[in-house]
C-alpha positions in Angstrom: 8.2 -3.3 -27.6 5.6 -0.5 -29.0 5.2 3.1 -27.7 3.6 3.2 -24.2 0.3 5.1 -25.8 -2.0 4.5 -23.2 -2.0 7.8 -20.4 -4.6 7.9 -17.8 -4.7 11.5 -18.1 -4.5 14.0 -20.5 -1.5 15.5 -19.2 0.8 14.1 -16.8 0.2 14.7 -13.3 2.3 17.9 -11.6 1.5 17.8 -7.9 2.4 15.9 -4.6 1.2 12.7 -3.9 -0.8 12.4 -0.3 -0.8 8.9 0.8 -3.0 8.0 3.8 -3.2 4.8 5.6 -1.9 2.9 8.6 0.9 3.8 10.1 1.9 0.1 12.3 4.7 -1.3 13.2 5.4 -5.3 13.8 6.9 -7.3 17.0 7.3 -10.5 15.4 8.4 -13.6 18.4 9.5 -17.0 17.3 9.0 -19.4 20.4 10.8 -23.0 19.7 8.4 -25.2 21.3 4.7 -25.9 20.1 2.1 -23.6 21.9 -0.2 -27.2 22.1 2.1 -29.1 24.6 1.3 -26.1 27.1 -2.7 -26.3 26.8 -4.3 -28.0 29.6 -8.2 -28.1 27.2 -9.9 -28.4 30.3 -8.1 -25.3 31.4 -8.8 -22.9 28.7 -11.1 -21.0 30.2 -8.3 -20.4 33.2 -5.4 -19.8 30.3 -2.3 -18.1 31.8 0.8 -19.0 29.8 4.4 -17.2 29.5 6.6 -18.5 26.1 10.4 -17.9 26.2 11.1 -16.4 22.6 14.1 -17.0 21.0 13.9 -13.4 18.8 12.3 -10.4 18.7 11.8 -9.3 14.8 11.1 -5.4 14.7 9.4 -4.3 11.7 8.3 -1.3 10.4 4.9 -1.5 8.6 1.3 0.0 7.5 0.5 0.5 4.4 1.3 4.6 4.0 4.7 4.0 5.2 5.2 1.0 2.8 4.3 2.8 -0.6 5.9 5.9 0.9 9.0 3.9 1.5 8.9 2.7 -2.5 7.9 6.1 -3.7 11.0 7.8 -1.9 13.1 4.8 -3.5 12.3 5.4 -7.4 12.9 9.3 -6.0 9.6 10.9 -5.6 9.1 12.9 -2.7 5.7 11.5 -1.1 3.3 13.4 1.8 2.5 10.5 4.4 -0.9 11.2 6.2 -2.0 9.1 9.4 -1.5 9.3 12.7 0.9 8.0 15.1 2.1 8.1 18.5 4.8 9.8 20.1 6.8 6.6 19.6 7.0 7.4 15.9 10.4 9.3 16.4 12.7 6.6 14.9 10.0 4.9 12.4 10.2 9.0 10.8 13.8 9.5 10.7 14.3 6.2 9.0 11.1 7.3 6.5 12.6 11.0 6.0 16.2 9.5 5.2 14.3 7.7 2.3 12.5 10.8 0.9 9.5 10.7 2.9 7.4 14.1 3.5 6.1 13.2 7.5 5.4 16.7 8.4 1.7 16.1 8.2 1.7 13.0 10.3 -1.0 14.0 12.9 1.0 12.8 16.9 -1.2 11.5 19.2 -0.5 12.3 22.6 -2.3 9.8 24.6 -2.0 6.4 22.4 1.5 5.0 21.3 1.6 3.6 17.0 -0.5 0.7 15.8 1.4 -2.4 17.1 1.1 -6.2 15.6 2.5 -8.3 18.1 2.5 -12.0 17.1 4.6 -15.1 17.8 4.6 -18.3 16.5 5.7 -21.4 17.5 7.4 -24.7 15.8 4.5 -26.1 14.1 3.7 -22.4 12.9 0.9 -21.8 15.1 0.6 -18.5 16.2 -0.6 -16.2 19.0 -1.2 -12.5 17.6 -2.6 -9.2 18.8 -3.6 -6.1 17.1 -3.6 -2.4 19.0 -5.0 0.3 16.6 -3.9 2.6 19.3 -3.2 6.3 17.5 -4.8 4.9 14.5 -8.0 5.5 15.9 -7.1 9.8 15.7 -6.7 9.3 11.6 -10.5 10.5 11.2 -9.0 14.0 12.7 -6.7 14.9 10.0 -7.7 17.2 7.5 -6.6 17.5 4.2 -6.8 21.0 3.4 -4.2 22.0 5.9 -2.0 19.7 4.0 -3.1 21.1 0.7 -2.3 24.6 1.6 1.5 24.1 2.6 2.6 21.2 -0.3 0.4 22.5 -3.1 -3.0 20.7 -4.7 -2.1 17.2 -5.1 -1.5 14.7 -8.3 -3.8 12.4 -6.0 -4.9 11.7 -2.6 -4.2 7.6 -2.3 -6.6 6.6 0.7 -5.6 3.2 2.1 -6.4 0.9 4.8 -7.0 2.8 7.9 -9.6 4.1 10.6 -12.6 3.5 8.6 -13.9 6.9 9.5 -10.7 8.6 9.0 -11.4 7.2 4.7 -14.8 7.9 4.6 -13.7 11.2 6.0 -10.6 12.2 3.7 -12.9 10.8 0.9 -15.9 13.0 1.3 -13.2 16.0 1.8 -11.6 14.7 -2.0 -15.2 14.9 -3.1 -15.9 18.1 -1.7 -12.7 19.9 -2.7 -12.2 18.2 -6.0 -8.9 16.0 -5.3 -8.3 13.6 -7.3 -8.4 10.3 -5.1 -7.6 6.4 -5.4 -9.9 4.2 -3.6 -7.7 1.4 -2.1 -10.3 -0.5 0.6 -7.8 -3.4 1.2 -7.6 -4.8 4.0 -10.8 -2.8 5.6 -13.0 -5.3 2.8 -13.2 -7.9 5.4 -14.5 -5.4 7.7 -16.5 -2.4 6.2 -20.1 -3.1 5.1 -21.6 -2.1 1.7 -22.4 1.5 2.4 -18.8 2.0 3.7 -17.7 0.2 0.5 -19.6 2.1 -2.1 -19.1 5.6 -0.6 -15.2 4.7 -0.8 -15.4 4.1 -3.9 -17.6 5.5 -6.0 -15.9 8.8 -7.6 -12.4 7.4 -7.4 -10.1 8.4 -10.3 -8.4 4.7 -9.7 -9.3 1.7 -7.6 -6.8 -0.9 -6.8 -7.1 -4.1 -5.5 -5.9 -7.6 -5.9 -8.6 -10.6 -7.5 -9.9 -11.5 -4.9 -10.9 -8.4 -3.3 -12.3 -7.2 -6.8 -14.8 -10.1 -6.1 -15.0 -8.8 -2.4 -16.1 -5.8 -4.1 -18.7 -6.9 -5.6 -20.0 -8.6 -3.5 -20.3 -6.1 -1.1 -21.3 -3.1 -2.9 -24.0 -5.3 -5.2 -22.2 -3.6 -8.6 -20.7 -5.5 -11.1 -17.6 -5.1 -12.4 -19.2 -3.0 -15.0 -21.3 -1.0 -13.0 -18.0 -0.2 -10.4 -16.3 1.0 -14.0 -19.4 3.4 -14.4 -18.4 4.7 -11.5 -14.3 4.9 -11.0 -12.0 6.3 -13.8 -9.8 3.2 -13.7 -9.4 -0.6 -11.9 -6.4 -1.6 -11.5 -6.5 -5.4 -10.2 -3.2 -7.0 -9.2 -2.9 -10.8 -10.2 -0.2 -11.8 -8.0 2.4 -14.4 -10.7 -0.1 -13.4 -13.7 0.5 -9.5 -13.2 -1.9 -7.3 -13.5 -5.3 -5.8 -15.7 -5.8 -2.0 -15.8 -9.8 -1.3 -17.2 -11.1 1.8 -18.5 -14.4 2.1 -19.8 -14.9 2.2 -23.6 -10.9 1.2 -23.2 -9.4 -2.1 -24.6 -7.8 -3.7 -20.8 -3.9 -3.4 -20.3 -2.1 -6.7 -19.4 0.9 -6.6 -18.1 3.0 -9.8 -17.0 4.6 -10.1 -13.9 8.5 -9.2 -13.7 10.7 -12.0 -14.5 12.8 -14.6 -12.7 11.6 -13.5 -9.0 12.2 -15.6 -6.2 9.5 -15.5 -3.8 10.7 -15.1 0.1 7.5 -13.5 1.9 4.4 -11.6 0.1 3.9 -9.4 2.9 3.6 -5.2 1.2 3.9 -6.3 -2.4 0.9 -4.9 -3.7 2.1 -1.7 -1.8 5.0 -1.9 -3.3 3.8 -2.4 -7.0 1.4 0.5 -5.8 4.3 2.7 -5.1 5.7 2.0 -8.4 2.7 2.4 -10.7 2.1 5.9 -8.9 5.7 6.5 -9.7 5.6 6.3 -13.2 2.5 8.3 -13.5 4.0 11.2 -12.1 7.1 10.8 -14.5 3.9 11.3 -16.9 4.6 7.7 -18.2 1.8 5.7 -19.5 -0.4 3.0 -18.1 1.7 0.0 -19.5 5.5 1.6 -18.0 3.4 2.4 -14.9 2.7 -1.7 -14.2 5.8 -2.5 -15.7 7.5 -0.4 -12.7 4.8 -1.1 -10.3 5.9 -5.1 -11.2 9.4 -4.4 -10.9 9.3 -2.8 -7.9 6.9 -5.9 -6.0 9.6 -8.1 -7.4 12.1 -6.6 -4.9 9.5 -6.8 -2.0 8.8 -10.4 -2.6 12.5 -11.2 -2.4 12.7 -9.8 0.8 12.0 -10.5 4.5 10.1 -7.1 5.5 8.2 -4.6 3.9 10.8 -1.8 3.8 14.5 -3.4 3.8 15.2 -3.8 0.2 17.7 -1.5 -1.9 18.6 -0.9 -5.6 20.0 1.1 -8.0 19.2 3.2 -10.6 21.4 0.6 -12.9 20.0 -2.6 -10.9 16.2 -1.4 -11.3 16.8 -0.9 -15.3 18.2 -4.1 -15.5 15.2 -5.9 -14.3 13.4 -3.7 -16.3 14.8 -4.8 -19.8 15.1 -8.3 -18.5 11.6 -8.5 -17.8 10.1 -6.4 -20.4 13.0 -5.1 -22.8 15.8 -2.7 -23.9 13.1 -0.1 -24.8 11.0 0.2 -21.5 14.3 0.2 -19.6 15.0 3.1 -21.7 12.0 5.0 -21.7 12.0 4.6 -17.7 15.8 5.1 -17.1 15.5 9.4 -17.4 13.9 9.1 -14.4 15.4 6.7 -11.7 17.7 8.6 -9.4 
């Protein structure tokens, strides 16, 4: 395996990473019968059902806490920004015990955390609710504050949240001169074109997944080219195929996925390999070791039931690395696992 040559910057990245997002957590309800043989269809519009469940699944969730969770794992020290509710006691202990700055975690006082509550029956039907709750208060954090008492940051990752609270933390990277990651996500479905473009035109990286680099387009009316003109770097996430990195005037970076993963549940990989490829950049590693660890590190998430509940070692993580990718990245990367 060559030299990793190819750095995003030209010198590594010194400062904290601020991730904001979602803070959520998910009640997850398994009912044993089939939701269908309690529907009356002339009755809908008089619907008042109670399922017994047979388990309440608990899981913590959003997609700050998840690539803080991975960050803290490969031993970076994260700043998680978003807001919560006073409920949030246990879900920060469990996030501090994993490395996690939370001291910037804005409390509401009137609204408890985000909450998915689904449960789904036999057949795999499901009845679901989402509650943005404190969620909602993300547009009142400011960055500067948190600037002042961690030090200017590496980069300011802005995921999926309030769509005001990124529009607002974007105009404030703008305005200040943070670096910042555009990473729309889940809030494509949702935001319009002028919510799309002003996310993320200026960005020093975008991420997204294949399908939302279409979404992309599609909603902003740039091609691919075009969004290049306007970001530093895309980093587009190909699920079993790995993942492209493009730089303008740059020859792409392909990386396979990790090898010999079992699949179990998809559900925070790309926050996970996110984590990872963040990771390695502030080890100052190039962009080839940062998807190899970004890979890596999604291959643990994919193996596992929940977003946050896998565990490794610095010898288990450098043996997936040279099994996947070889005895030199393993050794390159190795220095820097804790």
């Amino acid at each position: 395996m060559p030299a990793d040559t190819a750095a995003p910057l030209s010198s590594a990245p010194n400062g904290p990473l601020l991730i904001a997002g979602s803070i959520a957590t998910d009640h997850l309800m398994t009912f044993g019968g089939r939701f269908a043989d309690s529907l009356v269809v002339e009755q809908l519009d008089k619907i008042s059902l109670s399922f017994l469940v047979e388990d309440l699944e608990i899981r913590r969730g959003g997609v700050a806490p998840n690539m803080c969770f991975g960050l803290g794992r490969l031993g970076v020290r994260p700043v998680l920004v978003g807001a919560a509710g006073e409920d949030f006691t246990d879900y920060r202990s469990w996030l501090e015990r994993h490395g996690v700055d939370c001291d910037s975690v804005h409390i509401s006082t009137s609204a408890h955390t985000a909450r998915f509550v689904c449960t789904t029956d036999s057949s795999m039907a499901q009845f679901a609710s989402f509650y943005p709750g404190a969620m909602a208060e993300a547009r009142l954090i400011e960055l500067a504050p948190i600037v002042a008492r961690v030090g200017a940051p590496a980069y300011v990752l802005i995921g999926a949240d309030d769509p005001e609270a990124m529009r607002r933390h974007t105009h404030e990277c703008r305005t200040r001169g943070y670096a910042f990651i555009a990473d729309c996500s889940q809030q494509l479905a949702f935001g319009d074109g002028d919510l799309i473009r002003d996310l993320v035109d200026g960005a020093t990286i975008s991420f997204s997944n294949e399908y939302e680099s279409h979404m992309i387009e599609q909603k902003t009316g740039w091609s691919a080219a075009e969004i290049l003109d306007r970001v530093g770097m895309l980093v587009t996430t190909l699920g079993a195929e790995g993942v492209r990195i493009s730089r303008r005037g740059e020859q792409d970076v392909v990386v396979p996925a990790a090898a010999d993963v079992t699949a179990v549940e998809p559900t925070g990989v790309g926050d996970a390999f996110r984590a990872g490829f963040l990771a390695a950049l502030s080890w100052g590693l190039g962009l080839e070791r940062a998807a190899q660890v970004g890979c890596v590190l999604a291959a643990y998430v994919v193996e596992t039931v929940g977003t946050q509940e896998y565990s490794f070692t610095a010898a288990d993580f450098a043996g997936r690395l040279e099994a996947s990718y070889g005895a030199d990245v393993a050794a390159e990367v190795v220095p820097h696992l804790t």
